[in-house]
C-alpha atoms as a printed R data frame, in Angstrom:
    type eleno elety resid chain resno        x      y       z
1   ATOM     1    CA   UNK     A     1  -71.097 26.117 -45.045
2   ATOM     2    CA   UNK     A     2  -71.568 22.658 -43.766
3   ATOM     3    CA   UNK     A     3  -75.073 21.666 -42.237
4   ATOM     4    CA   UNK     A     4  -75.580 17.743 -41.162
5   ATOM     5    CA   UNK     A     5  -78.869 16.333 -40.296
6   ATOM     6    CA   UNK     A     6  -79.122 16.863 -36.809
7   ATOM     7    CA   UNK     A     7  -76.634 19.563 -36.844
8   ATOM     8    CA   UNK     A     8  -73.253 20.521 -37.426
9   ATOM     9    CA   UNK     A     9  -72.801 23.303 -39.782
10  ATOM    10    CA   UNK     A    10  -69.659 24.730 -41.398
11  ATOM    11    CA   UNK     A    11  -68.309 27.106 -43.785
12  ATOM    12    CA   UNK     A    12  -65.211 28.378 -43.614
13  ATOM    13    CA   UNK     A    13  -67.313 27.967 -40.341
14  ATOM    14    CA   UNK     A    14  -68.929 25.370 -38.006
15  ATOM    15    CA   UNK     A    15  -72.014 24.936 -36.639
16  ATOM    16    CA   UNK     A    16  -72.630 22.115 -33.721
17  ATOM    17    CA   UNK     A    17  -75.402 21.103 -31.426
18  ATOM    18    CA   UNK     A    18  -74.792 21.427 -27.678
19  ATOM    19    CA   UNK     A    19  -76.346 20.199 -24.216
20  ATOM    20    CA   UNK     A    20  -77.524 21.519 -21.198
21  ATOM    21    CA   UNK     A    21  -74.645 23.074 -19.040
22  ATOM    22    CA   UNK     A    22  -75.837 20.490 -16.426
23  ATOM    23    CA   UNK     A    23  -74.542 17.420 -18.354
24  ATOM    24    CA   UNK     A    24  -70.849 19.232 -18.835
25  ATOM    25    CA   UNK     A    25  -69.660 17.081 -16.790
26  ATOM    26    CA   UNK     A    26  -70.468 13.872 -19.360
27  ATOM    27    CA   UNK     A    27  -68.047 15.530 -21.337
28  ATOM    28    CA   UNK     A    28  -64.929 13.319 -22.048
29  ATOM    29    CA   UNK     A    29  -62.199 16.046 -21.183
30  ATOM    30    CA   UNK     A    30  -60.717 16.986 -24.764
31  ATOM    31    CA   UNK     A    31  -64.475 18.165 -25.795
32  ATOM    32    CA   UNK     A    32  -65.764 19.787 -22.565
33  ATOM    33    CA   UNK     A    33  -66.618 23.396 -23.500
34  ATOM    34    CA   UNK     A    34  -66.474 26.314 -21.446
35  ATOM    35    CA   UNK     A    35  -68.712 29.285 -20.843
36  ATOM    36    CA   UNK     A    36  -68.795 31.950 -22.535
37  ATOM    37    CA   UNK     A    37  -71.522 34.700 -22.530
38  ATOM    38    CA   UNK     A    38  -70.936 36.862 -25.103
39  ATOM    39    CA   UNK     A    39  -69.626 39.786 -24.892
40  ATOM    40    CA   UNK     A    40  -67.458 43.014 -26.499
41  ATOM    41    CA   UNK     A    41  -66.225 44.036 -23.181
42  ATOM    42    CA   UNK     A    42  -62.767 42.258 -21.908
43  ATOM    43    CA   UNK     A    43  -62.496 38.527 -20.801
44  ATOM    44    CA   UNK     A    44  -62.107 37.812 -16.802
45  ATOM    45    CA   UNK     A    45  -61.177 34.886 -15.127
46  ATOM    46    CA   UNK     A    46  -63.533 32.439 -14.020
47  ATOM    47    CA   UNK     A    47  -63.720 28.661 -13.838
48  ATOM    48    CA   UNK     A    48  -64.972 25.809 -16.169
49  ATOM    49    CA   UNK     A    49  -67.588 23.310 -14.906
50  ATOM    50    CA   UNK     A    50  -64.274 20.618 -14.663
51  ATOM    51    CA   UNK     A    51  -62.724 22.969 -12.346
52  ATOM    52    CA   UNK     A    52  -60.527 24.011 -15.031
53  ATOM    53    CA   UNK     A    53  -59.375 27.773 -15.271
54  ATOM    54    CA   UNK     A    54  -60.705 29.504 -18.679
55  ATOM    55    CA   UNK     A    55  -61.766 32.603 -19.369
56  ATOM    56    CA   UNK     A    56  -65.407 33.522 -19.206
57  ATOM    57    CA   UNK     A    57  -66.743 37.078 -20.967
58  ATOM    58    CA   UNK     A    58  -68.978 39.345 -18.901
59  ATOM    59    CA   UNK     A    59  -72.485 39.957 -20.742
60  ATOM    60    CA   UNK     A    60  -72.997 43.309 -22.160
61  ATOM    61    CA   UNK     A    61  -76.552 43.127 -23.105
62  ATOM    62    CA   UNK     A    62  -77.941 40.117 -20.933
63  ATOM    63    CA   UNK     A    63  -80.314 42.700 -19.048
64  ATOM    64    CA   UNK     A    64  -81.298 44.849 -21.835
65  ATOM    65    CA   UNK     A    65  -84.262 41.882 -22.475
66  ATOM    66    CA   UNK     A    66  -85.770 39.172 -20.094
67  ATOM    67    CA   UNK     A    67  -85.890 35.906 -21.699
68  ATOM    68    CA   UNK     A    68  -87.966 32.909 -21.251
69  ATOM    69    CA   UNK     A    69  -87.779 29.313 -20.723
70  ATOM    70    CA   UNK     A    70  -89.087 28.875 -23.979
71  ATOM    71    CA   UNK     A    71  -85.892 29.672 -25.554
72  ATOM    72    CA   UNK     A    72  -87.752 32.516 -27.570
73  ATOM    73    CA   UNK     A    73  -86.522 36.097 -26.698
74  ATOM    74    CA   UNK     A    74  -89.266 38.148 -24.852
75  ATOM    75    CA   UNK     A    75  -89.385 40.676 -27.671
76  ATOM    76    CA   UNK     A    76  -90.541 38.079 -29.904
77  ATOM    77    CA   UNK     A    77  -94.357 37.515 -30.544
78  ATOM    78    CA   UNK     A    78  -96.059 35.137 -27.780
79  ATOM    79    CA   UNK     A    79  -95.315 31.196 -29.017
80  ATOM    80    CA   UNK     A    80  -99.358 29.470 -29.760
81  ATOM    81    CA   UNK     A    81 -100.330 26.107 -28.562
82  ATOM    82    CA   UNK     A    82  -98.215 23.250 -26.882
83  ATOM    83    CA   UNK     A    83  -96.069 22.207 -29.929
84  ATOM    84    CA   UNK     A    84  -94.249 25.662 -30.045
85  ATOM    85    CA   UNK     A    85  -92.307 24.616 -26.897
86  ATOM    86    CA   UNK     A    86  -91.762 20.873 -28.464
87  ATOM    87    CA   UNK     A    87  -90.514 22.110 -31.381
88  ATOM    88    CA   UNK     A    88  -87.536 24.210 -30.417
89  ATOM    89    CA   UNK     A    89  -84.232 23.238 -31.331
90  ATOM    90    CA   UNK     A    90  -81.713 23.280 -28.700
91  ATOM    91    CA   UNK     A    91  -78.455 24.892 -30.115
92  ATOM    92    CA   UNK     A    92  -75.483 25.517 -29.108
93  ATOM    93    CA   UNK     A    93  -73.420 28.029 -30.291
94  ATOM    94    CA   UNK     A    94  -69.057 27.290 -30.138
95  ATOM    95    CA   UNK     A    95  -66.696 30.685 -30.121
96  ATOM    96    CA   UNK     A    96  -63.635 31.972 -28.728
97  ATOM    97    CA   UNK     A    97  -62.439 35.854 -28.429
98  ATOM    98    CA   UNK     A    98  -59.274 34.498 -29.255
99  ATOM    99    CA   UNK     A    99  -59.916 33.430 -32.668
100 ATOM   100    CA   UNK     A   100  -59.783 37.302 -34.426
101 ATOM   101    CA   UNK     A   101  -56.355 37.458 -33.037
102 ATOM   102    CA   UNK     A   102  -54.708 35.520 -36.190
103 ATOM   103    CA   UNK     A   103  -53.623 36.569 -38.896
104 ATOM   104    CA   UNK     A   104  -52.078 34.851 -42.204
105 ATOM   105    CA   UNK     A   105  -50.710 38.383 -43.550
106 ATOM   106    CA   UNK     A   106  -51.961 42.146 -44.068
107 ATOM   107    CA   UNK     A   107  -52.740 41.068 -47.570
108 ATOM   108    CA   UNK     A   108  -53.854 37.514 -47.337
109 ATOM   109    CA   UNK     A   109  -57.778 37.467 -48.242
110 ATOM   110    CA   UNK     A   110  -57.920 34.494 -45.119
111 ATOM   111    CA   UNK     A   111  -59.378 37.284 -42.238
112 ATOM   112    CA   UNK     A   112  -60.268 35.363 -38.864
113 ATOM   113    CA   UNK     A   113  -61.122 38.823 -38.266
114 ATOM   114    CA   UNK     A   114  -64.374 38.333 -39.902
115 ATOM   115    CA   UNK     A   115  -65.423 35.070 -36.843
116 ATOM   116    CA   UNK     A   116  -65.361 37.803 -34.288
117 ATOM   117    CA   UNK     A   117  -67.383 40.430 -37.015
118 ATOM   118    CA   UNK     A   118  -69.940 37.840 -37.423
119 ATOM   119    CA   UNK     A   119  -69.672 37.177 -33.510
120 ATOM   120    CA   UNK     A   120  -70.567 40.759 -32.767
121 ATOM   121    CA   UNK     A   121  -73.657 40.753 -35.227
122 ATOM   122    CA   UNK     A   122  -74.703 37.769 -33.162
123 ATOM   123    CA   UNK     A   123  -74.631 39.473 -29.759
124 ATOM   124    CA   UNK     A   124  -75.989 42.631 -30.837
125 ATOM   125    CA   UNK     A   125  -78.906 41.030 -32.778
126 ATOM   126    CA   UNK     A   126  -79.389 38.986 -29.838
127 ATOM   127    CA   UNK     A   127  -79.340 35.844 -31.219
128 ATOM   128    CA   UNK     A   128  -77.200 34.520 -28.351
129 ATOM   129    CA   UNK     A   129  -80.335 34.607 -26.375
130 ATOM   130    CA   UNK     A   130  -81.843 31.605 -28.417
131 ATOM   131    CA   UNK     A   131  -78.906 29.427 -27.747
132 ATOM   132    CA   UNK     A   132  -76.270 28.252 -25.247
133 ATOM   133    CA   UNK     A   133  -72.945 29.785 -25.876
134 ATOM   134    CA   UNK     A   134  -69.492 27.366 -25.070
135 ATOM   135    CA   UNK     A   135  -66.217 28.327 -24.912
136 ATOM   136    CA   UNK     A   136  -64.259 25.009 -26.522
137 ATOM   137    CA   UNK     A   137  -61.189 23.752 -25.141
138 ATOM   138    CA   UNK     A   138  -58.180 23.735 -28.242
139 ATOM   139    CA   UNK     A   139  -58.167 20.010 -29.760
140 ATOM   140    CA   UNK     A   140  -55.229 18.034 -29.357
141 ATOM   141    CA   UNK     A   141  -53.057 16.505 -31.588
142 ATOM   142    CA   UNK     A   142  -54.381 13.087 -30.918
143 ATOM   143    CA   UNK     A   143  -58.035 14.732 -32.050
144 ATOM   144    CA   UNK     A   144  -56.689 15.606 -35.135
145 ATOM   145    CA   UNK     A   145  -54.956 12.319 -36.501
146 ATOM   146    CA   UNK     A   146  -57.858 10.103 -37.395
147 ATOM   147    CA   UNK     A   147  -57.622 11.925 -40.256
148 ATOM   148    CA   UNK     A   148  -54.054 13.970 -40.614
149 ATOM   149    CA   UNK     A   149  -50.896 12.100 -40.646
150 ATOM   150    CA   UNK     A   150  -49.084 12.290 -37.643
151 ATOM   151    CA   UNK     A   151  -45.829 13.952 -38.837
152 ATOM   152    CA   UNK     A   152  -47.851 16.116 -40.455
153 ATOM   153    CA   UNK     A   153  -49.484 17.230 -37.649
154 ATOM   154    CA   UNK     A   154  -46.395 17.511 -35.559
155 ATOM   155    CA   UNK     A   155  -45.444 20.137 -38.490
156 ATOM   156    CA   UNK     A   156  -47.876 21.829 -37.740
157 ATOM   157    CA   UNK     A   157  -47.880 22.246 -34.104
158 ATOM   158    CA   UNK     A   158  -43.878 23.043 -34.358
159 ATOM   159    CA   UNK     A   159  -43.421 25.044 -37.165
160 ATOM   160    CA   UNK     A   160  -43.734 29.295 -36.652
161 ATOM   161    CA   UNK     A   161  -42.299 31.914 -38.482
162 ATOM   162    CA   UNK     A   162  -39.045 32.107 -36.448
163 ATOM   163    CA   UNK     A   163  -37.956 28.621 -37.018
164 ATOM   164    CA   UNK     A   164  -39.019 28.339 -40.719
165 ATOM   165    CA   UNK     A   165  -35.231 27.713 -41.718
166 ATOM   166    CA   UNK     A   166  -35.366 24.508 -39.636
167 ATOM   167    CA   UNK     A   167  -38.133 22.979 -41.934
168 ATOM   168    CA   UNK     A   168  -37.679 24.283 -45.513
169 ATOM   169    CA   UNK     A   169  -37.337 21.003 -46.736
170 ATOM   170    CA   UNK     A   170  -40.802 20.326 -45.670
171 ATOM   171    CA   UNK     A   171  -42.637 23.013 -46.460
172 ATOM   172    CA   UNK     A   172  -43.293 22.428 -50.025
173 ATOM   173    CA   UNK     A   173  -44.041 18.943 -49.795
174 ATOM   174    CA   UNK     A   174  -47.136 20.310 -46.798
175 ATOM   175    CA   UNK     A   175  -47.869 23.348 -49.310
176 ATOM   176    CA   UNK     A   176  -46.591 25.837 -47.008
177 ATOM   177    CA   UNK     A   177  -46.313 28.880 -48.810
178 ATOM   178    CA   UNK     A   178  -48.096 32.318 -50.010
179 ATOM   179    CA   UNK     A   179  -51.143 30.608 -49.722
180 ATOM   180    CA   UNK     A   180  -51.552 28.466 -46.963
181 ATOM   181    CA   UNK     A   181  -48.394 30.635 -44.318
182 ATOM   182    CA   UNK     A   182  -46.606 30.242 -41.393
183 ATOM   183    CA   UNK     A   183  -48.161 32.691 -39.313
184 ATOM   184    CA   UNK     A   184  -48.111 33.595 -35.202
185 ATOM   185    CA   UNK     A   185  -50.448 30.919 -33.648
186 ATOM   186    CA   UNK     A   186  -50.851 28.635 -36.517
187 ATOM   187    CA   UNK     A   187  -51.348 25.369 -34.599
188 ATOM   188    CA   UNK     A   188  -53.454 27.088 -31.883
189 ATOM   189    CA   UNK     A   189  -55.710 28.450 -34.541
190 ATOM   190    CA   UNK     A   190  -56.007 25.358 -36.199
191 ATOM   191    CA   UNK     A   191  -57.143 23.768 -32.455
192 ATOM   192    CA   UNK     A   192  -59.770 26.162 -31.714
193 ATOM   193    CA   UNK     A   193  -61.369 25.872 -35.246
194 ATOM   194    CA   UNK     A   194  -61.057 22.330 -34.990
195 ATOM   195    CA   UNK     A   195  -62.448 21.734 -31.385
196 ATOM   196    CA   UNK     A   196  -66.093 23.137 -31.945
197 ATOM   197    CA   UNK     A   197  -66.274 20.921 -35.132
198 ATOM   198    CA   UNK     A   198  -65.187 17.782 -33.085
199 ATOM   199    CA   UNK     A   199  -66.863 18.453 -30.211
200 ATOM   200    CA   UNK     A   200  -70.021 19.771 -32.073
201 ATOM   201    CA   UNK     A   201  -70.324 16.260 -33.555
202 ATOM   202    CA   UNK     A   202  -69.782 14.820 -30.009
203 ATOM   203    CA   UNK     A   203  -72.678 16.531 -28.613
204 ATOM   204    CA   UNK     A   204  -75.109 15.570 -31.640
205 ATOM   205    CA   UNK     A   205  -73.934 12.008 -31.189
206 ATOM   206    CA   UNK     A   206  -75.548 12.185 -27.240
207 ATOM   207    CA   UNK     A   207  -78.072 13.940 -28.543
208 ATOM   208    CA   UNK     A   208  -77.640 16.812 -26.080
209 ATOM   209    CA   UNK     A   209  -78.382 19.425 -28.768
210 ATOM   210    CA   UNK     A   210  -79.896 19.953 -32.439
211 ATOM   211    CA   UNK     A   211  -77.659 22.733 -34.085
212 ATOM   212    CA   UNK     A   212  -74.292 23.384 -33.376
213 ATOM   213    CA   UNK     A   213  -72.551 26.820 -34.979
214 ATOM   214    CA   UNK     A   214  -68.759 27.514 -35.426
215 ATOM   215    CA   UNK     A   215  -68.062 29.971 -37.630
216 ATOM   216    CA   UNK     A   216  -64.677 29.887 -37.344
217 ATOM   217    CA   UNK     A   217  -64.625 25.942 -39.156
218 ATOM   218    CA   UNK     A   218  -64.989 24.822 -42.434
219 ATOM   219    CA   UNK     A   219  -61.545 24.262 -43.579
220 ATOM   220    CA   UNK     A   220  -63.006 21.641 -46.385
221 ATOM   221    CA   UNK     A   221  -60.339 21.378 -48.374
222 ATOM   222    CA   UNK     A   222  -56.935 20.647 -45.833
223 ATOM   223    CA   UNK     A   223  -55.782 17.013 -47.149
224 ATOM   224    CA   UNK     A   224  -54.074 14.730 -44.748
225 ATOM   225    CA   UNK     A   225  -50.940 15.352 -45.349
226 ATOM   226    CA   UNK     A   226  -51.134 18.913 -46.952
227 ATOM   227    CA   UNK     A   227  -52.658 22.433 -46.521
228 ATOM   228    CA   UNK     A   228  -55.072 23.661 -49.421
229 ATOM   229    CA   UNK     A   229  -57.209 26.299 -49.312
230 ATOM   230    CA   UNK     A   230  -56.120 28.505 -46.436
231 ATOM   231    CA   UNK     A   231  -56.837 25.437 -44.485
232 ATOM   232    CA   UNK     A   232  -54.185 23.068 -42.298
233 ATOM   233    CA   UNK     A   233  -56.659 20.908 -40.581
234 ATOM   234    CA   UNK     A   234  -59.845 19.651 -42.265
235 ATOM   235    CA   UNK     A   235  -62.095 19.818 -39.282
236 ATOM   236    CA   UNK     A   236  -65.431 19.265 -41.294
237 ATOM   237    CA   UNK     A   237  -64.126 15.973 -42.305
238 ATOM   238    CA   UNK     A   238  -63.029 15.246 -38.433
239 ATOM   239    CA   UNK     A   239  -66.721 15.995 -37.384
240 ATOM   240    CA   UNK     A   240  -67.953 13.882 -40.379
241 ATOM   241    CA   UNK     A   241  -65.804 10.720 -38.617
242 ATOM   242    CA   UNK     A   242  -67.064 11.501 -35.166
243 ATOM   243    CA   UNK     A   243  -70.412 11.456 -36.558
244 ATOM   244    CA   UNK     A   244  -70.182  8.121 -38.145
245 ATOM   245    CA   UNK     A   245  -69.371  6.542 -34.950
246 ATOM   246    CA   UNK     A   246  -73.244  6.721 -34.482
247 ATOM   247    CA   UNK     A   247  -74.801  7.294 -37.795
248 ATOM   248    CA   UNK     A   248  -74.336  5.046 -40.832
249 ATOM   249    CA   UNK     A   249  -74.430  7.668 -42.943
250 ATOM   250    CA   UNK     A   250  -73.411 12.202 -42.724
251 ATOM   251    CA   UNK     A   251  -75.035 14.497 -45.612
252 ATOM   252    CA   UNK     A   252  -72.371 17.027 -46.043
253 ATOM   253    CA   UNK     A   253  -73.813 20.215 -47.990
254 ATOM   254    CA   UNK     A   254  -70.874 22.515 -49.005
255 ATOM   255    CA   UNK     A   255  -72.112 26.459 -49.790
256 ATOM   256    CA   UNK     A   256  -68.649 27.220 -50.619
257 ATOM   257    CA   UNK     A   257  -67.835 28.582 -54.005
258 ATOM   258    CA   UNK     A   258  -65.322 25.942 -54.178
259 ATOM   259    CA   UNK     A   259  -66.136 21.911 -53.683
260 ATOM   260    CA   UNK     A   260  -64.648 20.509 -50.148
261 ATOM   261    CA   UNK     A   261  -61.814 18.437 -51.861
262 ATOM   262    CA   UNK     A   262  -59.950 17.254 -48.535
């Protein structure tokens, strides 16, 4: 896990502070999220605050308990005195539905599987209640190379498992292989785990939120020009440079069993 003053924490997931849903439209375009109540049942169509067509969940469980504008769920005991309201954190909470879909092999221990297991003890805890849930549009290439080489990252958004035989000659020298695959979905993967790191930062920058969560970031130890670690694209350190455009310094803690070496 990553956690950064003011926010972001990751491991093998993300978490990032968000804003009001008023101020989406501040958003510079690659970072504006999109709603996304939580949910088990099936996506349906709906419509971004950009006008942009995405995807928003229907709410299972939004009626099973009222909430209040404290941002404290109504089951919970009554807040005391005039600093409990001052003293919430605004957070914002980054997923996609999408993100359980890939897979890097039946016996690969990598399971993005487990974002949408932790997802669903979220909504049925009801922890979604105590923050604002976003939908994040997939980062683009361009998001990614402050940090990644570009011909790397052209790799990666090319490369699939039925046109492997067009790039063996670069797979070893990215560490493709039984560790870090070619799988269905690669690059998208890599831009939805990305985006709610970048964007997370973003949002912590304009101060439009305290915490941000991603679960499905982390990916501490993808090198420029390499995959390591069932990683391709080292968001944590792409939040960590966003953040610097408005901090002098980041305090990165890593809760992994292994040091971020990206």
């Amino acid at each position: 896990m990553m956690t950064v003053s003011r926010g972001v924490s990751t491991g093998g997931q993300h978490a990032l502070c968000s804003g009001r849903p008023r101020r989406w439209s501040r958003w510079p375009p690659q970072f504006a999220p999109q709603f996304a109540p939580p949910t088990r049942a099936s996506a349906v169509s709906s419509f971004d605050s950009l006008g942009g067509p995405c995807r928003r969940a229907p709410s299972v469980v939004e009626s099973a308990a009222p909430r209040d504008r404290s941002g404290v769920g109504a089951s919970s005991l009554p807040a005391r005195g005039p600093t409990s309201r001052a003293m919430a954190k605004r957070v914002a909470y980054f997923y996609d539905p999408e993100v359980g879909k890939f897979s890097y092999g039946d016996s690969h221990p990598m399971k993005p599987l487990r974002v949408q297991m932790t997802h669903n003890l979220v909504v049925n805890y009801g922890l979604y209640r105590k923050m604002e849930v976003f939908r994040p549009k997939p980062a683009s290439a361009k998001l990614m190379t402050p940090f990644h080489d570009e011909g790397y990252v052209n790799f990666l958004s090319t490369v699939a498992p039925d046109n492997m035989h067009e790039y063996l000659r670069f797979l070893q020298g990215y560490n493709i292989g039984e560790e870090n695959p070619v799988f269905d979905g690669l690059f998208e993967f890599c831009q939805l785990y990305a985006s709610g790191s970048i964007g997370g930062a973003y949002r912590l920058n304009q101060k439009w939120s305290d915490v941000v969560v991603n679960w499905a970031g982390g990916m501490a130890h993808a090198k420029k020009s390499e995959a390591s670690g069932f990683g391709y694209v080292n968001d944590v350190v792409l939040g960590i440079l966003e953040l610097l455009k408005q901090h002098q310094r980041v305090l990165y803690v890593d809760l992994d069993i292994h040091h971020g070496d990206g």
